[in-house]
N, C-alpha and C positions, 0 to 999 in steps of 0.2 A: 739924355732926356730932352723933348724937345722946348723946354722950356732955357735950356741953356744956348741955343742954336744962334745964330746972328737973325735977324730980320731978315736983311738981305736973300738969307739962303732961304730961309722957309716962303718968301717970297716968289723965288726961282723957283722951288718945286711945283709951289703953287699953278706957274703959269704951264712949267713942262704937263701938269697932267689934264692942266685946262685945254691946252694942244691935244693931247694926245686925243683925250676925248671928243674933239671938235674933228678934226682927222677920220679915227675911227669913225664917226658917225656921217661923216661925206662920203666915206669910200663902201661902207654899206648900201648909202644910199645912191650910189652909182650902183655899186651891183645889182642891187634890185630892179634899175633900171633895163641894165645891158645884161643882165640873165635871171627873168623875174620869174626864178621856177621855184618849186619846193620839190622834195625828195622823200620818199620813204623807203626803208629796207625792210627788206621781209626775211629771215634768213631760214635755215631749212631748217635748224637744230635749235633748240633751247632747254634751260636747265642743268639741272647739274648731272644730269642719268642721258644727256643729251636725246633727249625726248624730238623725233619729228616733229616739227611746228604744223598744228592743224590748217591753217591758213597759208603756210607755205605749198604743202599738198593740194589744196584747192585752188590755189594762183597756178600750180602746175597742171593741172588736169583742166581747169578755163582756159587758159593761152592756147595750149594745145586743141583744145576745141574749138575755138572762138578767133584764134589767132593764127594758128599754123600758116594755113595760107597763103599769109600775107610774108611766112620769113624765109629766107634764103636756107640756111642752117639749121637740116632735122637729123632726129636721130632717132632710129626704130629699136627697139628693147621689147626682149618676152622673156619679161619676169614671169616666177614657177605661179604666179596669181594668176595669171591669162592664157587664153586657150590662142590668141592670135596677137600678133604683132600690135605694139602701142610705138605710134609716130608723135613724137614731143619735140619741144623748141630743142635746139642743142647751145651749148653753152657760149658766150661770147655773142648772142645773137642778141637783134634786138627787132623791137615790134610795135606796132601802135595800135589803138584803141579807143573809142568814140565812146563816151556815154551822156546821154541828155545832152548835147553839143561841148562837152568838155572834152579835148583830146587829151591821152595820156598813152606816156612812152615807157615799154615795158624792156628793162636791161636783165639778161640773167650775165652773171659774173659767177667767179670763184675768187677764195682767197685765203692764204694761207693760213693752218691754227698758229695761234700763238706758242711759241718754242715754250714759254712756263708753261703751258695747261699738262695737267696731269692724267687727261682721260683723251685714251685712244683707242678704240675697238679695233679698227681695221688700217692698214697702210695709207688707204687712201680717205681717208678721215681726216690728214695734214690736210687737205683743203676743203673749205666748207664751202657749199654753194648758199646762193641769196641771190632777191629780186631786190632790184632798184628800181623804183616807182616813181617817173618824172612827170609835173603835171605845174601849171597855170598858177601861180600863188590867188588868185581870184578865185578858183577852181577848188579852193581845200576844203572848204566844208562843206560840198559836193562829193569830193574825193572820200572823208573821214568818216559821212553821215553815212552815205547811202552806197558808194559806189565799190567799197572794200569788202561792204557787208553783199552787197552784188553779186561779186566775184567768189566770195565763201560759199554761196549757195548754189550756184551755176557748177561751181566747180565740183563739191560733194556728188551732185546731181551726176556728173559725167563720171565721177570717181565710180560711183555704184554702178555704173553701167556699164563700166571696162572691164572691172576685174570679179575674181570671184571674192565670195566672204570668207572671212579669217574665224579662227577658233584658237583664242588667246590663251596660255595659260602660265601664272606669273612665278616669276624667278625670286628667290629668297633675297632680299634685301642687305647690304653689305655696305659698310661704313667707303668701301674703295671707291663708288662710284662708278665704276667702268662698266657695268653690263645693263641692259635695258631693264625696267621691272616686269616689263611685258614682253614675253617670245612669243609666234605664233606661226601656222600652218593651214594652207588649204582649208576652209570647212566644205568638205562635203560627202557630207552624211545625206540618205537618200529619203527619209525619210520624210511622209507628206501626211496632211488630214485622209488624201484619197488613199492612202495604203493603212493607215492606223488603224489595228483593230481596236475599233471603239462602239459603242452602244452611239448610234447615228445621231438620236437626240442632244447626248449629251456633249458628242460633239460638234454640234451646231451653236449650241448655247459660251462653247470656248469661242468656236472663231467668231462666232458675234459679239465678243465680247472685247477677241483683239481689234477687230476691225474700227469699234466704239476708240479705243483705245488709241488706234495709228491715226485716226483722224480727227481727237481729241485737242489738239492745240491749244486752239483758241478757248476752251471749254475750260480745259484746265488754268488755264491763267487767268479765265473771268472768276473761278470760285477761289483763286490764291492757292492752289495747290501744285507741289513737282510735277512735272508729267513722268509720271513712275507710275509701274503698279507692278505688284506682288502676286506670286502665284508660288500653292506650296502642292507639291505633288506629295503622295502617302501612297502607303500598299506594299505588299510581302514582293520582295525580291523577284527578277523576271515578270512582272506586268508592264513594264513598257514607257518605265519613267524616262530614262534615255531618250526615246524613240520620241517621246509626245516635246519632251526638249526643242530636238533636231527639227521636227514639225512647226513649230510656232519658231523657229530662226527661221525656216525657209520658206512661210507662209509670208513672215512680215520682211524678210530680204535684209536680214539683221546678221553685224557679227557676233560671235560668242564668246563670250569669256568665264573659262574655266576657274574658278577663284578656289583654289587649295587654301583654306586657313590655317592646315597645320604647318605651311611654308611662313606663317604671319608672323610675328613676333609680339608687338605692342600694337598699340591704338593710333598711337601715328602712323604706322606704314601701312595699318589698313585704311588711312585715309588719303595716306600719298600713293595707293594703290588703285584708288578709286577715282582720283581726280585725274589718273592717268588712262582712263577708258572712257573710249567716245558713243557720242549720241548715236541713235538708230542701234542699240545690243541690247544681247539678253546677258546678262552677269547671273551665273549659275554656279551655287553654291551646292554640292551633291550628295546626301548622307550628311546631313547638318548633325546628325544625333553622335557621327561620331568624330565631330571635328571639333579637337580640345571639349576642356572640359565648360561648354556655353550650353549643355541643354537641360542640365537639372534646376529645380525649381528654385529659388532664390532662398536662401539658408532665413528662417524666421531667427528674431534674435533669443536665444535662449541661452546664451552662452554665459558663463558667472563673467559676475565683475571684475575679477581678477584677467578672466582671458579676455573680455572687454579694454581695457587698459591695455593690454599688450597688442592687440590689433592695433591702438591707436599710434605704436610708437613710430617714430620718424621714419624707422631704417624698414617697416612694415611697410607704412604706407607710401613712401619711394616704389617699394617693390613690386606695391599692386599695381602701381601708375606706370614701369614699366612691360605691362605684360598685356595681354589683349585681353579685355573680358567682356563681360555678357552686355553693358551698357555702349563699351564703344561698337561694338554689333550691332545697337539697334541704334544709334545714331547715324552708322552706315547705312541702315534701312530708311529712316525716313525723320534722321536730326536734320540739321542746319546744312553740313555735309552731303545730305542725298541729294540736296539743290542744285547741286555743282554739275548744271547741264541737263539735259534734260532726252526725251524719249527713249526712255530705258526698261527693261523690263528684268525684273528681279525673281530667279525662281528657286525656292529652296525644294530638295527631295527628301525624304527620309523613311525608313521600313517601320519606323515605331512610333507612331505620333505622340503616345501618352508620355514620350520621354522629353518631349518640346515642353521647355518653360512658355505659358500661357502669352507670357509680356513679348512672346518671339511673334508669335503667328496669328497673333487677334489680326483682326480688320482695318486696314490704314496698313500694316507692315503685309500681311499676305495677305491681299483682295481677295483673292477668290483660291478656294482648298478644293483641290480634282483629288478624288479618292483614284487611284486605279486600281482594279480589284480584277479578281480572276476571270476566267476567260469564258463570257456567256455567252450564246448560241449568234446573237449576232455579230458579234466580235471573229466566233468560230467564221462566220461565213466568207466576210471578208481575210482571212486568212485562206482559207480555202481559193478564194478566188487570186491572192495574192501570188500563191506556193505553186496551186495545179490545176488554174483556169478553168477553174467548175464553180457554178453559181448554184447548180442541184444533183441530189444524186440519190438513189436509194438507199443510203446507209444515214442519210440525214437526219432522220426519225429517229434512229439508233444511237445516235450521237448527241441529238437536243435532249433526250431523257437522261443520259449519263452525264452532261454538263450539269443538270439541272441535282444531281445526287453525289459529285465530287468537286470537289474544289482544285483547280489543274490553271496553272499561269499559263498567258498567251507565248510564253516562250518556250514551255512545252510544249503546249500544241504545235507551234510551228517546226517544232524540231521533229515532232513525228510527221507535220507534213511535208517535210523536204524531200523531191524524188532523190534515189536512190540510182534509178536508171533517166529512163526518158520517160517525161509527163504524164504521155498517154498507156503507159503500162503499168506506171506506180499507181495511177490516181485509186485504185480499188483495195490496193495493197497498202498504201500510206492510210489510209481510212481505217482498215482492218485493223491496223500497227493502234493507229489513236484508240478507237474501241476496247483495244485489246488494255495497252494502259490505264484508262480509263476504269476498268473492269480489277484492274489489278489493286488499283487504290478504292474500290469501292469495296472490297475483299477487305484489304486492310483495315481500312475503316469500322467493316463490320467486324472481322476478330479482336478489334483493339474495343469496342463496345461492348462485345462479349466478354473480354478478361474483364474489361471493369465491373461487369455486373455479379461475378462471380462472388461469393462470402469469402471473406478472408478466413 
């Protein structure tokens, strides 16, 4: 105890740590003298699922724009994302950088993982890369404020410019760690407004609506709201819900992410799912009506008091808490959660709307509900013009009457107008085929009208 110590010695300590302290604080202050920088690290990976760092990708796609130039040491990479060669800093190099008269010096390094870490995907994942970011200790809140967020934005910028977009679709979640939650592939689906068979108005009334929507920014954060919005598409199988998807990613130059809920398990991983997709996507949920049991109507309580009591037990209510259900859903849609980032667009699909629980697809969760419905004459046209480059024909008459008396999805139609041979020999032939279909289900139609009117 230091109450038994001599004088003397507690004396002595006294003075060693008044030294040390007095030391340290000279030899700081020389260094700041004789090397008055600051440092930041930017590293490529973060987390526990070692997640790309967003801003480490944008330091890399800026330098490399912004900077190449000026460095001795490049290195040209065509990843399966790009149609042409990407020339980037190579590693060990270094660069510099001018902003508002601050200069800063950009190091890219590597370095080796640490021998305990327990997540390794690949061989060469033993060395993680990182930017060293040297700049003016006068200079940091220049550097912190404005000049990081700089380089985020510039760099996004050249990212969308290089490569193509992704179409994400997420891996089952696993206590091990090791695999990403997000795998993803090329998107390129061809699909546009100009090829969609759609009724012209009401497709004008969508892209004016994205358009409001990608240039909404500032709009959305003057009224306090996410910059999200929801769109739920409806309609019998083959109209084209896919298609109008693929359309609105390549209108607004958005990646896609394929969000499988029956890979979900609970309420956390659908939100450590969602904090792991970035701004500028569409998150597209597909057949909402049959993914887990989230779209029947919320049970009213009529249950006796007895099975009341047993819902409430501990080892019950643990179990609901582990499992995903309807409420962690819509706080994915638009709780405290959907905040996490921002220009996103949310589209649920489904064949049977009256199976949507009401609290899923009101207004604030899906904005705006696109019916797509079978295949009307002007939908017809633009197929026609898509399949076998005819914009009129004499069998058109024949055809706007039979739309107008069968119900026939745009994916049939386009299957009977697929040529068969060459363009200009089917175009008369593939018409007749459609007619002919056409004529078959309006047959049907009418014997199935006929049995029912029959007396039992």
């Amino acid at each position: 105890m230091i109450e038994n110590w001599p004088a003397s010695a507690i004396g002595g300590s006294f003075l060693v740590v008044l030294a040390h302290g007095i030391l340290t604080a000279v030899f700081q202050k020389a260094l700041s003298i004789t090397f008055p920088y600051d440092q930041i690290t930017i590293n490529q990976y973060r987390g526990l699922h070692m997640q790309r760092d967003a801003l480490y990708t944008a330091a890399e796609a800026y330098l490399s724009k912004a900077c190449s130039s000026r460095a001795s040491k490049l290195k040209a990479e065509l990843g399966k994302e790009h149609d042409r060669p990407v020339v980037m800093i190579d590693n060990d190099e270094e660069v510099t950088d001018t902003f508002k008269g601050a200069k800063v010096r950009w190091y890219s390094r590597k370095r080796r993982a640490s021998s305990t870490s327990t997540i390794s995907f690949q061989p060469q994942d033993d060395e993680r890369k990182y930017y060293l970011l040297t700049f003016n200790k006068r200079h940091r809140k220049l550097i912190e404020d404005e000049y990081l967020e700089y380089v985020l934005i510039e760099g996004d910028a050249a990212t969308a410019s290089n490569r193509k977009r992704r179409l994400f679709t997420n891996n089952p979640i696993s206590n091990s760690c090791r695999s990403p939650i997000w795998s993803h592939v090329p998107f390129e689906h061809p699909s546009t407004f100009e090829t969609l068979a759609m009724d012209p108005e009401r497709k004008k009334a969508i892209i004016d609506d994205l358009v409001m929507f990608r240039d909404g920014k500032e709009f959305y954060k003057k009224i306090g709201k996410a910059w999200k919005r929801g769109y739920l598409l409806y309609g019998p199988p083959g109209t084209g819900k896919s298609s109008m998807i693929a359309a609105i990613a390549n209108f607004l130059e958005y990646d896609v992410y394929d969000l499988e809920l029956t890979a979900v398990k609970t309420n956390t991983d659908l939100r450590q799912i969602f904090t792991e997709t970035t701004s500028k996507s569409v998150i597209v949920i597909e057949d909402i009506d049959c993914s887990l049991d989230l779209t029947n109507k919320r049970k009213e309580k009529k249950e006796k008091d007895e099975e009341a009591r047993e819902i409430m037990l501990p080892e019950n209510v643990e179990k609901d808490e582990n499992k995903l259900t309807l409420s962690g859903l819509l706080n994915f849609i638009d709780g405290l959660w959907s905040s996490c980032g921002g220009e996103r667009i949310l589209i649920f699909t489904t064949n049977h709307l009256q199976k949507l629980d009401p609290a899923l697809i009101r207004k604030g969760r899906m904005d705006m509900h696109i019916e797509m419905s079978y295949c009307k004459f002007e939908a017809f046209r633009m197929l026609a013009k898509n399949y076998l480059g005819v914009e009129d024909h004499e069998l058109f008459g024949i055809i706007q009457t039979r739309l107008d008396e069968v119900n026939i999805t745009p994916a049939d139609v386009a299957e009977e107008l697929m040529p068969k041979r060459s363009v200009e020999d089917d175009v008369g032939e593939c018409l007749k085929n459609l007619i002919k279909v056409m004529d078959d289900k309006k047959k049907g139609k009418d014997d199935a009208a006929k049995e029912k009117e029959k007396p039992n």
